[in-house]
N, C-alpha and C positions, 0 to 999 in steps of 0.2 A: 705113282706119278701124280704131280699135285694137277687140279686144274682151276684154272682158275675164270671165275667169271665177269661175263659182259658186260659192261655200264651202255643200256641205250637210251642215248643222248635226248634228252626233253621229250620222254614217251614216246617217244619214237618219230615225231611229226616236229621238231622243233627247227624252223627257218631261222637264220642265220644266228644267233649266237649259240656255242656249241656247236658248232660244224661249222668250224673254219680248219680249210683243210691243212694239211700237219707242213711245216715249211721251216728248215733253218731260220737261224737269226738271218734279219734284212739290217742289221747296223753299218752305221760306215757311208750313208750315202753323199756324203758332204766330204768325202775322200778325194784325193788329187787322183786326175786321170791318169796321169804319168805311173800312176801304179798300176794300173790295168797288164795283165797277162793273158797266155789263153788258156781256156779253159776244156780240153778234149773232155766231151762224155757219150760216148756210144749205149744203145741200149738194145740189148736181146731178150725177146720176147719170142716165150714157144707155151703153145698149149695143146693139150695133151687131150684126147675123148675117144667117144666109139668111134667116129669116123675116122680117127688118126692124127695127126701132128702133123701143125702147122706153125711158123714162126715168120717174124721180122727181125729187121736191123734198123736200128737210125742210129746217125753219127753227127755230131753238132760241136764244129769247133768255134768256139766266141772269145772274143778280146771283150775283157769285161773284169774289174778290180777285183779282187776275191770276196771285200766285203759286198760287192753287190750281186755275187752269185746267183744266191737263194732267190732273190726279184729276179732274176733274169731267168733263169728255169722257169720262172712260175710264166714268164712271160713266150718264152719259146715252147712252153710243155714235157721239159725233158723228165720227168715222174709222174708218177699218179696221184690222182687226189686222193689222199687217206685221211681219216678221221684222227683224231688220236689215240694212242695206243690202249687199245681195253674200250673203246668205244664203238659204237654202232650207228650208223648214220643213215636215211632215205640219200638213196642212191642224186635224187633230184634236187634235195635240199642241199648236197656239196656241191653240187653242179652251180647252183645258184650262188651258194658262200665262192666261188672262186671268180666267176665272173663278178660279181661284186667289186672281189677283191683286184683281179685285173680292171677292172674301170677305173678305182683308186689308184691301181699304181702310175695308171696313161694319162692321169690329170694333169693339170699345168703345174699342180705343187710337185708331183712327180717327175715334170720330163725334165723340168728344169736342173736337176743333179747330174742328171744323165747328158746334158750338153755340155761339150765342149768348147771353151774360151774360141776357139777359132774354127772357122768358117762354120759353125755349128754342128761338127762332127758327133753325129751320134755313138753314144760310148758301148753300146750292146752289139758289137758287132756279128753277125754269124758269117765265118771265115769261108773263101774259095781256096781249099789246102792243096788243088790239083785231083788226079785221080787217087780213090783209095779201090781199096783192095781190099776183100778178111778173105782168109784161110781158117779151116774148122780141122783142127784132126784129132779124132776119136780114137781111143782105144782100138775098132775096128780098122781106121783108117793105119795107125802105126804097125797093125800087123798083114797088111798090105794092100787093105781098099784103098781107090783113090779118096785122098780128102776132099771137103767140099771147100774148093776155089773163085768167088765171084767176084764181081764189077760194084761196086754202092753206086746207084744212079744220083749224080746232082739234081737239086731241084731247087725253083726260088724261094724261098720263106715270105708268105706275105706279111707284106709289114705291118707292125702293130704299133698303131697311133705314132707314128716316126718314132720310134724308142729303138726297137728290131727290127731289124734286115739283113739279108745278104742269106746265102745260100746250107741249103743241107744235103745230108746223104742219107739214102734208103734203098735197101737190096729190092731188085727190082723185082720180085715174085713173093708178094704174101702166103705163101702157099707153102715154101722152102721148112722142110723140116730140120731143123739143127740142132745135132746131138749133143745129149749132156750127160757126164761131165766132158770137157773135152779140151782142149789147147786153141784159144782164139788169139789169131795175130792181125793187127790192124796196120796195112802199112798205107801212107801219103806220098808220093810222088814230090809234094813242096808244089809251092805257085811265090807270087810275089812277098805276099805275109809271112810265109815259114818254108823253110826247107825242108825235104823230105823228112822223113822221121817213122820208127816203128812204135806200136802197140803192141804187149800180151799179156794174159791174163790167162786162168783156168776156172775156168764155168765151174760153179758149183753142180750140186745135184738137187734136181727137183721135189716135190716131196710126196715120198714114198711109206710104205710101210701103213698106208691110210688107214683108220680101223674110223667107223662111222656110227655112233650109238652101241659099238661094240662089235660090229662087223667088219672082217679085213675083208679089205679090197686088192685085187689083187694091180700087181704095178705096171703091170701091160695095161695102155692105154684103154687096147680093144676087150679087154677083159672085165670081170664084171665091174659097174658101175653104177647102179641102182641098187639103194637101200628105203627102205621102209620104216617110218617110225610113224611112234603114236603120239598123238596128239594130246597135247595138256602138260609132256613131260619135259624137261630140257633135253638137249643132245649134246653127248661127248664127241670131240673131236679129238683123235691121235693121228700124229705121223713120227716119222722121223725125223729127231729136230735136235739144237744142243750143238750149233754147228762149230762154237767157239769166236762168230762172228757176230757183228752189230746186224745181221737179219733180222728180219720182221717175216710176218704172215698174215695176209690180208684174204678175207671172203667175201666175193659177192653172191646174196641171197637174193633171187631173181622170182620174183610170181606175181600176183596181184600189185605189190608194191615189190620195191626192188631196196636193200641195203648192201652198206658196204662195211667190215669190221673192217679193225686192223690190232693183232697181238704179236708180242716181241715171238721172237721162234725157238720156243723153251719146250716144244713137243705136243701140248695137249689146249686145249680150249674147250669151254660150254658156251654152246648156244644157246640161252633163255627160249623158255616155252612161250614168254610173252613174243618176242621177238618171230619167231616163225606163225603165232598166232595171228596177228596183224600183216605177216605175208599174205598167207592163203586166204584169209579174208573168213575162216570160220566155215567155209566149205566145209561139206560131208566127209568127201577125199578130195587132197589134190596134190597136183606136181608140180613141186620145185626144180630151180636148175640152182646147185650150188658149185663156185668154181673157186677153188683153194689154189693160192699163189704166194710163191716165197718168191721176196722181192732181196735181192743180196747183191751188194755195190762192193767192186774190189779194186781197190788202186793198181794201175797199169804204169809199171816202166815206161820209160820214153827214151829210147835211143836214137841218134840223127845219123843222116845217112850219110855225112861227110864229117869227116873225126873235126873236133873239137866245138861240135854244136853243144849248146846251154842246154842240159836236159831238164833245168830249172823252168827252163822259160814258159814248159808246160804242164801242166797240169791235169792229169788223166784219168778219169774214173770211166767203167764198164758197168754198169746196173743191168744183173739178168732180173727177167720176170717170167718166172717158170709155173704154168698156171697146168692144173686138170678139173677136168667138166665131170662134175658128178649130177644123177639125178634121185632125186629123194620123194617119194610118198609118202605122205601125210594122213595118216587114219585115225 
């Protein structure tokens, strides 16, 4: 298995150029609004450690042109901030390239695309679709548990420099564990903007099979999860990967400083020895928290709930981010 290694970005401390974090094209802004659709993108997030599994939901429906997507995500948060692929970034130096980079988008040179000829309707809209609903059914669930059934609570989007507003949806218990792989169905009730309409998708699987400096781990969350290495050398990372899909795998390396990589999901990665070096700070021993996450976006059907609706009209992606907490000593 090949592996390949990490480029970290401006020795490791480089503020803003080289860590702008990773974002579709923003072309198109000078686009008629008359092309604006909506843009359904729910996001499932579960992480996996000793203490057990935990997940979210958000669901974010926007009227917004296609080409102005990618702005508009960056501007509601519907992904993570990555570095680019094969790069390694301080966890605080993206943080800073992205608010930067939102300050730029909310300026005057910016809102101005995003107004509308009349009454000055803002073109980002984040939609009230009515009640939504997900249904989770696992493998367990199909051979006769009940599935996990809940409510996404609405909640308002504060608005960002008049460009973003209106409302989102988030399950109301951060805590909810939700199984993977498994059958998620998203359905909307409809409100004034759209009529009802379903979602589904099938969760990928999370990444398993972890082997850490050459140690497996095992894939029960509660199972071991602390590994040992030595210091000065690089670290292999293996999982199970090769999914046949446009996934990625992102780590964050958490200690004295904190980074964040991100590799396409082809199974294996090295960690540079410089890289963990500049974590721990040169300590005698010490303990990392490394948490590996395959981040995998899968286009979702759209069917309406009264025959003859546009299933063009929307536009539906499902981004899981299926993360486990590992801890690592440094000797």
């Amino acid at each position: 298995m090949v592996l390949s290694r990490v480029l970290i970005v401006g020795a490791l401390f480089l503020v803003g150029a080289g860590c702008t974090p990773q974002a579709p094209d923003e072309r198109g802004l000078e686009e008629d609004t008359d092309t604006r659709r909506i843009h359904a993108v729910v996001v499932v997030e579960r992480v996996d450690s000793r203490e057990g599994s935990r997940g979210n939901v958000s669901a974010k429906f926007m009227r917004v042109s296609s080409a102005d997507l990618a702005l508009a995500e960056r501007l509601v948060g519907s992904r993570p901030l990555l570095p680019d692929a094969t790069e390694c970034v301080a966890l605080a130096n993206l943080e800073q390239a992205e608010a930067q980079a939102q300050r730029a988008a909310i300026s005057v040179e910016r809102i101005r695309p995003f107004v509308a000829p009349v009454h000055g309707e803002v073109s980002v809209d984040l939609l009230d679709v009515g009640d939504v609903r997900l249904t989770v059914m696992s493998g367990a669930a199909k051979a006769g548990d009940d599935p996990i059934d809940l409510e996404l609570a609405p909640r308002a989007f504060p608005d960002v420099g008049d460009v973003a507003s209106g409302v989102f949806y988030t399950s109301p218990d951060a805590n909810q564990a939700f199984p993977i792989p498994a059958d998620y169905h998203v359905v909307s009730t409809g409100a004034d903007a759209v009529e009802g309409f379903d979602l589904d998708v099938v969760a990928p699987r999370a990444p398993s099979a972890l082997r850490i400096a050459g140690k497996a781990l095992d894939d029960d969350a509660l199972g071991a999860d602390s590994v040992t290495i030595r210091r000065g050398f690089d670290v292999p990372v293996e999982w199970a990967g090769g999914t046949g899909e446009a996934d990625s795998v992102y780590l964050d390396v958490r200690g004295e400083t904190s980074f964040r990589c991100a590799f396409p999901d082809t199974g294996s990665l090295i960690l540079p020895a410089e890289l963990l070096r500049s974590v721990d700070n040169d300590a005698e021993t010490h303990d990392l928290t490394l948490t590996v996450h395959r981040l995998a976006e899968r286009r979702a059907p759209v069917s309406f709930h009264r025959s003859g609706g546009d299933a063009s009209a929307i536009d539906a992606v499902v981004r899981f981010d299926l993360a486990r907490v590992l801890h690592l000593e440094v000797r």
